[in-house]
C-alpha angles and dihedrals in degrees: 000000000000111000119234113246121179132215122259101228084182084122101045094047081045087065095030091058079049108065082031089066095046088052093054096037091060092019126247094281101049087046089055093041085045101065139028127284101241102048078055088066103043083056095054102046091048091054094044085057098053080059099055091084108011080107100055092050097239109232092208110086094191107061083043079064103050088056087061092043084051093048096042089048100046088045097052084047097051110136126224124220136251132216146213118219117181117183107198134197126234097281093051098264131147112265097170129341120204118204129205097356112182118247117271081012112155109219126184111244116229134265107265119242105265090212083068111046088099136029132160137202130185087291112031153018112221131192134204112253115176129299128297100257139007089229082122080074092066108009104201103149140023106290126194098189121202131200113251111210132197112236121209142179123254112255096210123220101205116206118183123210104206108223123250126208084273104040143045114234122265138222120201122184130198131186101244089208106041095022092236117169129208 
């Protein structure tokens, strides 16, 4: 009669409570947007492992062991992720693009292009007034920002031209903000 010993999974629920502790610290959602998919899924599958005989109180220590060694290791080689960040002017163009920026990085937006703080149509003059979102503070996605920009309505300056025999009077106006003629 051999006598029953089970495992001790201290270790393993050691690890476990460890990568526990960092889920719950950034939240489920920022862990997962924190770090590639597929050493997600290394760590996942190491863990899940670890579960397949936990109940059955494993009599190898050893291999008891190894699922801790396969957690501990996928965990410490977890990869984070990198991402892209495009501002963008008016028409759509590249301003900057930022490659392979770490997750919860801070990075400084551009200057914007002097030749588009204002623009007018028939309406409105508008002016630049900052970017569409602060994202650039925490990157934690892909971001594509965009320039927001204040419209307001022209403020017209009338001149009046008098007419003359030879020819019928005029009217120019002018925006007296953006300078707009029509």
């Amino acid at each position: 009669n051999r006598k029953f010993i089970q495992a001790d999974y201290t270790a393993v629920d050691e690890i476990k409570a460890e990568v526990q502790a960092e889920k719950d610290a950034l939240g489920l959602a920022k862990f997962n947007a924190k770090y590639t998919l597929k050493t997600l899924a290394t760590l996942e599958t190491a863990i899940s492992n670890s579960l397949i005989d936990y109940p059955l109180g494993r009599t190898s220590q050893d291999i008891v062991d190894g699922y801790a060694l396969a957690i501990e290791q996928a965990y410490r080689a977890l990869e984070p992720n990198r991402y892209n960040v495009i501002f963008i002017d008016k028409n759509g163009a590249i301003v900057r693009y930022d490659k392979d920026v770490e997750f919860e990085s801070e990075i400084t937006p551009p200057e914007f292009p002097k030749d588009q703080e204002s623009y007018y149509d028939a309406e409105n003059h508008y002016t630049y007034s900052g970017w569409d979102t602060d994202e650039y503070t925490s990157v934690i996605d892909d971001l594509v920002i965009s320039p927001v920009y204040i419209a307001e309505a022209h403020d017209w300056d009338i001149e009046t031209v008098s007419s003359t025999c030879v020819q019928a009077g005029t009217q120019k106006y002018t925006c007296k903000v953006g300078g707009y003629v029509k």
